[in-house]
FIPADO-940165 format. One record per residue (C-alpha): residue number from 0; x, y, z. Coordinates in nm, 4 decimals. Example, Ala and Ser with C-alpha at 12.3 -4.5 7.8 and 13.67 -1.06 7.14 Angstrom:
BEGIN
   i       px       py       pz
   0   1.2300  -0.4500   0.7800
   1   1.3670  -0.1060   0.7140
//
This chain:
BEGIN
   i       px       py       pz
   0  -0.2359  -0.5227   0.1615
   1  -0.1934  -0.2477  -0.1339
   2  -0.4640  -0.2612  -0.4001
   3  -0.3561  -0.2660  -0.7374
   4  -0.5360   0.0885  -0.7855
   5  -0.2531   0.1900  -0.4900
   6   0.0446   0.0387  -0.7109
   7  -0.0857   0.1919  -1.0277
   8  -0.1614   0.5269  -0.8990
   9   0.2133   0.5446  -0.7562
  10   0.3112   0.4271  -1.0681
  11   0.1653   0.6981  -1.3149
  12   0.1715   1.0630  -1.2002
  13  -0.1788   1.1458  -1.3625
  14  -0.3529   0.9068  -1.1419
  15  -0.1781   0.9886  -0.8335
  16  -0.3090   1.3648  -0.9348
  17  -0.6349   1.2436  -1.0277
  18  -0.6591   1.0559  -0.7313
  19  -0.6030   1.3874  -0.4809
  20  -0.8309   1.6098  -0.6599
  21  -1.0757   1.3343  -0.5947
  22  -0.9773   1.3551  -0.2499
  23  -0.9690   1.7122  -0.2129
  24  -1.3061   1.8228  -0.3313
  25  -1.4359   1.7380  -0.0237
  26  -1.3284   2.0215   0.0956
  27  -1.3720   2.2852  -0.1976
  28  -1.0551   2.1792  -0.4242
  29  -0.6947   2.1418  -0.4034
  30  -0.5798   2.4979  -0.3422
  31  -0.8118   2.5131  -0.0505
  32  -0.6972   2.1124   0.0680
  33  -0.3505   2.2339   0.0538
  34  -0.4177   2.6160   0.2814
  35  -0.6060   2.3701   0.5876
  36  -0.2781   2.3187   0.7703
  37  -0.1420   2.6410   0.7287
  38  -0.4279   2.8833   0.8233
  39  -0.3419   3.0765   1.1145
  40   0.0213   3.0612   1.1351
  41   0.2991   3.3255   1.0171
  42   0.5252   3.2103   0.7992
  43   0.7666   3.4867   0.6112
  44   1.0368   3.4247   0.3149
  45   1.3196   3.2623   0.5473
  46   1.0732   3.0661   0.7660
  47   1.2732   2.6988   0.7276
  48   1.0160   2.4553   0.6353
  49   1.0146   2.0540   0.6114
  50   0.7602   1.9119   0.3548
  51   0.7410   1.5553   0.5648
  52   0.6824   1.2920   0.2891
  53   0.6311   1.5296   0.0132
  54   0.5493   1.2670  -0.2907
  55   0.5373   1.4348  -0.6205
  56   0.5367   1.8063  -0.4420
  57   0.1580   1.8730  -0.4715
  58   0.1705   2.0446  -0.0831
  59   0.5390   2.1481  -0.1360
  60   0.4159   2.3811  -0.3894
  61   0.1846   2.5574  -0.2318
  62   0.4780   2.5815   0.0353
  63   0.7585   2.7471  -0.1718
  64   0.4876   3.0308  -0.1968
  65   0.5380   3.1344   0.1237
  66   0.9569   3.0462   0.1872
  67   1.2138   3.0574  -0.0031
  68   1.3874   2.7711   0.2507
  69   1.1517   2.4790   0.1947
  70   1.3092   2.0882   0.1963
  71   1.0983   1.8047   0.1058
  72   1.2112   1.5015   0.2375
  73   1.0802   1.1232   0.1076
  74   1.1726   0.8081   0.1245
  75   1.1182   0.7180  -0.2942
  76   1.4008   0.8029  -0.5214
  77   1.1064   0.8045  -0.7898
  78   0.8799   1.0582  -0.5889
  79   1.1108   1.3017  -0.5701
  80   1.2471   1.3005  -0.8821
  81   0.9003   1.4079  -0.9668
  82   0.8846   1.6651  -0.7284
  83   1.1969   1.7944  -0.8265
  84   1.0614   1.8340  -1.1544
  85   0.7512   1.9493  -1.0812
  86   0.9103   2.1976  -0.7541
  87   1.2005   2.2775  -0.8700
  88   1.2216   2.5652  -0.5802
  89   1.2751   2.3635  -0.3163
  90   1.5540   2.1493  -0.1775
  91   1.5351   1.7450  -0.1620
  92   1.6531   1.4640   0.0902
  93   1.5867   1.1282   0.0374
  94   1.5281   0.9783   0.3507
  95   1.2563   0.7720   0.5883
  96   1.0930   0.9742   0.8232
  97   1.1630   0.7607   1.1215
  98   1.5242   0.8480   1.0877
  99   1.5643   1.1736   0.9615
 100   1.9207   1.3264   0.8984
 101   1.8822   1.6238   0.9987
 102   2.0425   1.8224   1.2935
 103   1.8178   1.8980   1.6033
 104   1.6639   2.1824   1.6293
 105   1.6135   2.3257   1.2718
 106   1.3003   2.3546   1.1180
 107   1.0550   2.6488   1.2174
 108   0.7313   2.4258   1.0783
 109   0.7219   2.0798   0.9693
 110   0.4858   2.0012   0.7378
 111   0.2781   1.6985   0.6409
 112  -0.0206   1.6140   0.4068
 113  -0.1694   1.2893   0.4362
 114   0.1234   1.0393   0.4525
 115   0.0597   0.9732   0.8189
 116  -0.1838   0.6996   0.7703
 117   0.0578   0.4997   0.5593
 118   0.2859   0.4242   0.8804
 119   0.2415   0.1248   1.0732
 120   0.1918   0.2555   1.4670
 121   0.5768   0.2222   1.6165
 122   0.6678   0.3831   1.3138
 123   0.4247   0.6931   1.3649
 124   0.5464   0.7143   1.7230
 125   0.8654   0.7131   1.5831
 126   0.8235   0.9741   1.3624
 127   0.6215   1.2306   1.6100
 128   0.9380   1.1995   1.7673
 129   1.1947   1.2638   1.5188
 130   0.9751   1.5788   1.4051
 131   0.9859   1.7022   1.7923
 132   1.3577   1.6347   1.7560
 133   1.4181   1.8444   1.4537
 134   1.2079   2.1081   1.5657
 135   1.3066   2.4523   1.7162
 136   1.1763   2.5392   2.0420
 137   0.8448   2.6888   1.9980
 138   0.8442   2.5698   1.5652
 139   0.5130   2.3969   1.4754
 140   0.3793   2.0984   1.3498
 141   0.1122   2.0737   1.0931
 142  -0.0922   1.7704   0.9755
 143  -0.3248   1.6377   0.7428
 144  -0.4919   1.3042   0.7125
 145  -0.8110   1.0714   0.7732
 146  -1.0233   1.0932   1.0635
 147  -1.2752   0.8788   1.1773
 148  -1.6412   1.0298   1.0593
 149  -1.8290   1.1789   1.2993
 150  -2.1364   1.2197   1.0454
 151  -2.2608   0.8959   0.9487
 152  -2.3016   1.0331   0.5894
 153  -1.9491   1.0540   0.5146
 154  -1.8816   0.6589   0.6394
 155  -1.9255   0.4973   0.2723
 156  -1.7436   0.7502   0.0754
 157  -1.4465   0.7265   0.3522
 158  -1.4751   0.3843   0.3649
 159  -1.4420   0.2917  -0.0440
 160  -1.1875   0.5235  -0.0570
 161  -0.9811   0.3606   0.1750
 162  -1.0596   0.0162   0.0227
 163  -0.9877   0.1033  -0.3449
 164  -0.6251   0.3253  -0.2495
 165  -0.5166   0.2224   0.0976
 166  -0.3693  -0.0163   0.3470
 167  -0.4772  -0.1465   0.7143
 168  -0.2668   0.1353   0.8269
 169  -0.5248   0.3552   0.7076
 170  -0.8166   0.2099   0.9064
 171  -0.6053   0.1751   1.2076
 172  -0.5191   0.5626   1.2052
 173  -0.8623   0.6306   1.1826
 174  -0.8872   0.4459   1.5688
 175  -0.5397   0.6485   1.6662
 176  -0.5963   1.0044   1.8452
 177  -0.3339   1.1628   1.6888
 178  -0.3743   1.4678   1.9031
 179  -0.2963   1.2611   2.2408
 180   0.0083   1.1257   2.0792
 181   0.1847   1.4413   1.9785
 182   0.0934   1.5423   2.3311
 183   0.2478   1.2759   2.4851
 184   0.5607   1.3463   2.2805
 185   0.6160   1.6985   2.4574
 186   0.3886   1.8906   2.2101
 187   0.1127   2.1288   2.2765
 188  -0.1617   2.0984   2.0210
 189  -0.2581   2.4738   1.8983
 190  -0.4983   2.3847   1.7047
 191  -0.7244   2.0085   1.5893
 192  -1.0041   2.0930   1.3321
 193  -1.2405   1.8633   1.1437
 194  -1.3417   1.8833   0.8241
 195  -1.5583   1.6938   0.5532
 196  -1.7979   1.5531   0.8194
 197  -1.4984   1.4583   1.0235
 198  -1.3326   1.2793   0.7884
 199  -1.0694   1.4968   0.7272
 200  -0.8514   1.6337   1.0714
 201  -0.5926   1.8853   1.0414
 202  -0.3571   1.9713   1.3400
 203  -0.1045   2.2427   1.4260
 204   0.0920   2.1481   1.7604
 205   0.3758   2.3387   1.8690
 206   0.6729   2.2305   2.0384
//
């Protein structure tokens, strides 16, 4: 069930901001929340990227920095009219995840920054596939999102964040291994870092 701090914050741009610079100072700030996924990997100017639920752009910026082919794709009309706005670089689909329409085979990296936890769990399994699907052989995957804690001290924090902006769907990622999933998709899993006393997991599998 969405909180009324969820609705509202989807509803007016300068909470939604608000809301992930909260989120990312756990980690040192947004510029540093937003280089996790893509440490490590070579991406040059016509890399083809897919920003996977790109909101309002705030990851899809950071990507357009690094290719000029970037697409964000989202499933709210309203979302990316913001992003459009906000990123004007890049090029839009509107779109679920589940059932992307895009040909097989033609991103190099797919990207995604904490929308995972908002699926229900045949829909993630659904999606892990579609992003296999749309892949090219050897292109990589790269996630953000929760993580179950593994230091106690981050619980509460984790925990009333959750409560105030999320769904169930939240808590029950933090019981999914993401990591097994992808590899029983067909992925192999590069790379599965922690961050923020666990709370934080970031991913890069490759196809």
């Amino acid at each position: 069930m969405a909180t009324i701090l969820r609705d509202w914050s989807y509803q007016y741009q300068w909470l939604y901001d608000a809301i992930s610079r909260l989120a990312a100072s756990i980690v040192g700030g947004e510029a540093r929340f937003r280089e996790l996924a893509l440490q490590g990997l070579t991406i040059h100017s016509d890399t083809h990227i897919l920003d996977l639920c790109c909101g309002s752009g705030q990851a899809t910026q950071f990507l357009v920095k690094y290719s000029q082919n970037v697409t964000g794709l989202d499933a709210s009309p309203k979302s990316l009219q913001r992003s459009q706005q906000n990123v004007p670089e890049a090029n839009y689909v509107e779109a679920f995840a589940e059932e992307m329409p895009f040909a097989d085979y033609l991103f190099d990296v797919v990207h995604t920054s904490t929308a995972l936890h908002e699926m229900e769990p045949e829909q993630l399994r659904k999606i892990i596939k579609e992003v296999y699907r749309v892949l090219k052989p050897g292109g990589i995957f790269v996630l953000v999102d929760f993580h179950a804690p593994t230091n106690p001290v981050f619980w509460p924090g984790l925990s009333l964040f959750l409560l105030l902006f999320e769904t169930e769907t939240a808590w029950q990622l933090l019981k999914t291994d993401l990591a097994q999933l992808l590899t029983n998709t067909g992925f192999e899993v590069d790379k599965s870092t922690l961050y923020a006393g666990g709370s934080l997991q970031v991913i890069q599998a490759r196809k």
